[in-house]
N, C-alpha and C positions, 0 to 999 in steps of 0.2 A: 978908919975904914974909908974908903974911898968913895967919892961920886958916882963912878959906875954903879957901885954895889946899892949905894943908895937908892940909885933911878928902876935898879932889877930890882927889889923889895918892893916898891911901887907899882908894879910891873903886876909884879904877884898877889900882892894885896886885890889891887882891882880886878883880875882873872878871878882868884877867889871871890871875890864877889858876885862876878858873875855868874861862877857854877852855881853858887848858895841860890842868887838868883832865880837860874833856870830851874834847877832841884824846887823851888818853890813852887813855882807857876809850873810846873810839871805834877807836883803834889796835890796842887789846885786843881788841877785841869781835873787827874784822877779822879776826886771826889765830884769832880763838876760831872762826869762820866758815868757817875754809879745811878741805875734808871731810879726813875720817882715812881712812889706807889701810888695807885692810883687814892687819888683827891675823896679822902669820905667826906664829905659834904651835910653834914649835921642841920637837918631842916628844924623848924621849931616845929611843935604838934601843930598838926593841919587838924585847924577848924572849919568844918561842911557846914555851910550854912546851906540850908535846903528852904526853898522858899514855901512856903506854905499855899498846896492848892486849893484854889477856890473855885469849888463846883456847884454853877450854879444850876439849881436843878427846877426845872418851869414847874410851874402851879400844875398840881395835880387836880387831874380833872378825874372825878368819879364818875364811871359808867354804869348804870345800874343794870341789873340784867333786867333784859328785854319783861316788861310786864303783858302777864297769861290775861288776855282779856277775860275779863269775870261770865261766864258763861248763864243766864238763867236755866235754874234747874227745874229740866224736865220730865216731867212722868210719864213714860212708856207704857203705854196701856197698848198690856197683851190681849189680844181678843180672843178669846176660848173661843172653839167649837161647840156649839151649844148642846146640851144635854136633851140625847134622844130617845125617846123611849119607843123602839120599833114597833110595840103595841097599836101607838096612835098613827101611826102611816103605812099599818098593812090590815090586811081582811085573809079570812077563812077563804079558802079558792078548793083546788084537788090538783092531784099529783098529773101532771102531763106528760104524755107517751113519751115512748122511748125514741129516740130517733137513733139507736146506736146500730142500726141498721144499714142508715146510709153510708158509712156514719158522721155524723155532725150532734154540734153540740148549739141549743139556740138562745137566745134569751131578745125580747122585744119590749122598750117599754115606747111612750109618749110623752110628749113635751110640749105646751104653748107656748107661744110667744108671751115674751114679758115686757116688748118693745124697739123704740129704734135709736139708732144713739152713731156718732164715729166713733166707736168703742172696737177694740180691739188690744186684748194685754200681752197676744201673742207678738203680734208685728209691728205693733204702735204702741208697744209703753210706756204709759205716762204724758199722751200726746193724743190730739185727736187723727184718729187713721184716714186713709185716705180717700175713702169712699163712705157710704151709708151702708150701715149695719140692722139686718133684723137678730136679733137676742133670741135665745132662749132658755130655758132653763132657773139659774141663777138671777134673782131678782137683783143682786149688789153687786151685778157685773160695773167696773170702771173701768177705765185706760189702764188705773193704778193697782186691778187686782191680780194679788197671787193665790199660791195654792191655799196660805193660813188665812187671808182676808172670804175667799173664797169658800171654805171650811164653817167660818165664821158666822155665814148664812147672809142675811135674813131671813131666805124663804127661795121659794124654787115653784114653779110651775110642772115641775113635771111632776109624773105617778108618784107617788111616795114623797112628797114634799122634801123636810130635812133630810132625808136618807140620800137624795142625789140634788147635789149642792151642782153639780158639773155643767158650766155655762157651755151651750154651744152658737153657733152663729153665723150668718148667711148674709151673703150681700144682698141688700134691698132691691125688688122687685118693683120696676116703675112701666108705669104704662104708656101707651102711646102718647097722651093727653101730658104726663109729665107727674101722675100721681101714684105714689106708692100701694101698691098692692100689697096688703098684709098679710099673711098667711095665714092656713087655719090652724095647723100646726107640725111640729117633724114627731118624726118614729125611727127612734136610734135602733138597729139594728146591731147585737152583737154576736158575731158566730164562730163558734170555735170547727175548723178544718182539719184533716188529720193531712200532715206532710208525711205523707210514709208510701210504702209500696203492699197492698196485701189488706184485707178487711182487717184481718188480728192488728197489723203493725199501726194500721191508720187509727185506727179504737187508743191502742198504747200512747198513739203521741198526742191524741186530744185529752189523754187527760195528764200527761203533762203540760200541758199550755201554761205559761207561768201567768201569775194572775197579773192586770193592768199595774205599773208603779204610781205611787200616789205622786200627783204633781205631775206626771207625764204629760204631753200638750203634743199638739201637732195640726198642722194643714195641708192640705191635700186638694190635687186640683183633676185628680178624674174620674170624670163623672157622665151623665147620661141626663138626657129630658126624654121623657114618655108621657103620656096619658095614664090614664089610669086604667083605662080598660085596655091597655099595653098597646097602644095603635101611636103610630109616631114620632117611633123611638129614633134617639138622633144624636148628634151636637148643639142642636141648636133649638131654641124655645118655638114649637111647631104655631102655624097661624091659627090654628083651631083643635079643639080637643073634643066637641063635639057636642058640648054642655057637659063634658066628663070632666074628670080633676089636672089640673098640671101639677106634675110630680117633676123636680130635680131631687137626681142623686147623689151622692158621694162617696167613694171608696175610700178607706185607708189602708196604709199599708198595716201590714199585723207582724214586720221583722225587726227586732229592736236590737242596737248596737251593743245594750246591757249597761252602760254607763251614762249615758245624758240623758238629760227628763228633756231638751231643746237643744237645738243647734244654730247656729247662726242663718240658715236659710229656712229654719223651722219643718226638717222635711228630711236631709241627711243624716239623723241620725234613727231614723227610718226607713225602711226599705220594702217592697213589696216580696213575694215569693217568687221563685225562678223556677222554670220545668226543669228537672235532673234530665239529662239527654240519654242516661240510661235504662232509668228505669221508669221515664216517665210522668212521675210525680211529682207534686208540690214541693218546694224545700226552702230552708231560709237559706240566703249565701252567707259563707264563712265569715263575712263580714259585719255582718247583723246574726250571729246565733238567736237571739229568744226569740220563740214563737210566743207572740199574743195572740189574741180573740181579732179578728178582721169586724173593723167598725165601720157599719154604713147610713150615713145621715140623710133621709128622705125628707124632704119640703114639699107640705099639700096646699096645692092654692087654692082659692074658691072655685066653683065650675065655671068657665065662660066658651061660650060660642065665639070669643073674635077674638084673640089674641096678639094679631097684628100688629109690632111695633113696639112690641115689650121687650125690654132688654135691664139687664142688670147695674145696679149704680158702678159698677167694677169694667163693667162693657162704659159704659161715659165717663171714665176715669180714664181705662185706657184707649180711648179711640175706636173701641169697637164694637160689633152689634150682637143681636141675636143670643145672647145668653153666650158666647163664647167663652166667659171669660166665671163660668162659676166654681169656685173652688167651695171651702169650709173648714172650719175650724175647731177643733177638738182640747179642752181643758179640765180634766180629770181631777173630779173634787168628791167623789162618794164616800159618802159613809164606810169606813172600809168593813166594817162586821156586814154592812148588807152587801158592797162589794165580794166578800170573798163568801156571801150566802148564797148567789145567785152566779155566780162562778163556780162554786162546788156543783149544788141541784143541776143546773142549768147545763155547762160546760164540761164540767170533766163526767158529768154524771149521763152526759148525751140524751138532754131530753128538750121534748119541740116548746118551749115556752115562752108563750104568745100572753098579749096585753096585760106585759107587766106580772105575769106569774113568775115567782121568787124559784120554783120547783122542788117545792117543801112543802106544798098544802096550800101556799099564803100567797098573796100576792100585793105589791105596792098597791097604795090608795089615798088618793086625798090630795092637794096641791095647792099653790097660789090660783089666785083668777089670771087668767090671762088676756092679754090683749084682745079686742076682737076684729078678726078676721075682714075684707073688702076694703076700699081705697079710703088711704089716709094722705090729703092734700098739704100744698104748706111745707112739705119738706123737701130740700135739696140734697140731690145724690151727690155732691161733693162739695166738703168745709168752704 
């Protein structure tokens, strides 16, 4: 064979080489090409270590519940109304006329004084009031008494002793000189009016009159000064009476609200009677429907000839003179079986009965002693 052919064999040998070559790294490539799956990644077990929390928790403080202060145990001592026996504080009397004519219905008793005192449970409870007080009635009058202390007794200066427990009371009577004039004594007046139009009708409503509420109270400031032999009738405490009595009066109203035994001005929940412009007469206003008994408190002073300069502890409290300034004060404490005995006989029954006749035959009897009467020195018309 020749040299040529030799050099082309060589020729071709290396060419084949080459393709085998490229064929490879072409084969390569291809797998080099094919994508990768993604990488699982084989973790070892994950150990959590979790640290352990420490909670520190502060000293407990105990709080105890608040301690009930130990209270000493006290005994309530109820005070009964004492056991009366109407026997001992009435007398044999006779039946008193009729008055159902006029018609009105009457009943009258008396009262001493039991003394002087800043007492007053209406307007100053529990406190001494503001001027000087003449008492009557209720010997256990305080600052601090109510209807059940009042009930309670001790004792009473008026007609009928326990049967009327009912403190009443006056501002003190001072004389020119600066001494207290004590009184001889009052005469409560209680009278039943008929509010109606017509004898028949006026008869009808007095005996409806509903009878006084136990506990009721009240004060009232209009009033009159006279003599006794009616000569110098006024506003004001007249200089002379002539050696005859000085008399101050007091009116109450007789219209009641029907629900408070007191009011905060001791007086509103009372009302007096109003003329009807129709027909006339008497009536209570819609405001105060119940008709009560009209209660009048009369104070008898000793006789004197010179009266000049007498004025009330209530006139030197407030700044002014001449008795201007007398009101009175009403607190309802009676026995109620003689209450509503001398409010039948008496009032619904329309008859005139004078010094304490019950209007059944009988009549109160018997009392505390009372104070007596002419100047008591040494005491001041106001605390």
């Amino acid at each position: 064979m020749g040299r040529g052919w030799v050099d082309r064999w060589a020729q071709w040998i290396v060419l084949a080489g080459l393709i085998v070559a490229v064929g490879v790294a072409a084969l390569v490539g291809k797998v080099t090409d094919v994508p990768t799956p993604p990488t699982t990644t084989t973790l070892p077990p994950s150990t959590t270590t979790t640290e352990a929390t420490t909670t520190t928790v502060p000293p407990t403080t105990t709080t105890d519940a608040p301690t009930t202060p130990t209270v000493p145990t006290t005994t309530t001592t109820v005070v009964e109304p004492p056991v009366v026996d109407p026997a001992a504080w009435t007398r044999a009397s006779w039946v008193p006329s009729s008055s159902a004519s006029e018609p009105t219905g009457n009943f009258r008793t008396f009262c001493r004084p039991t003394g002087l005192g800043f007492i007053d449970p209406i307007v100053s409870p529990g406190r001494p009031s503001a001027h000087l007080h003449q008492i009557f009635g209720n010997t256990g009058t305080t600052p601090d008494s109510t209807y059940e202390s009042l009930r309670a007794g001790p004792a009473s200066t008026c007609d009928g002793g326990l049967l009327n427990l009912t403190p009443y009371w006056f501002p003190a009577m001072i004389d020119a000189q600066g001494n207290v004039v004590g009184a001889e004594r009052m005469q409560i007046y209680y009278k039943g009016l008929g509010y109606a139009s017509g004898l028949a009708a006026s008869q009808q409503s007095i005996r409806e009159i509903t009878t006084l509420p136990a506990g009721l109270r009240m004060v009232s400031d209009r009033y009159v000064w006279r003599c006794e032999n009616n000569t110098n009738q006024g506003s004001r405490i007249p200089d002379s009476c002539g050696g005859s009595r000085l008399l101050g009066e007091v009116f109450f109203p007789s219209c009641w609200n029907g629900r408070d035994l007191d009011s905060a001005d001791h007086r509103s929940h009372m009302a007096f009677p109003t003329r009807d412009p129709n027909m006339g007469n008497l009536r209570c206003p819609d405001t105060h429907p119940v008709h009560l008994v009209e209660i009048t408190e009369i104070v008898f002073y000793p006789p004197a000839t010179d009266q000049a300069g007498w004025r009330l502890s209530s006139d030197i409290a407030a700044g002014a003179t001449d008795g201007t300034t007398l009101h009175a004060d009403w607190f309802g404490a009676w026995d109620p079986d003689t209450l509503e005995r001398w409010h039948t006989h008496c009032i619904r029954e329309m008859r005139n009965c004078g010094s304490s006749q019950l209007g059944d035959g009988y009549s109160l009897s018997g009392s505390a002693a009372g104070q007596p009467a002419g100047r008591v020195p040494d005491w001041n018309p106001t605390p």
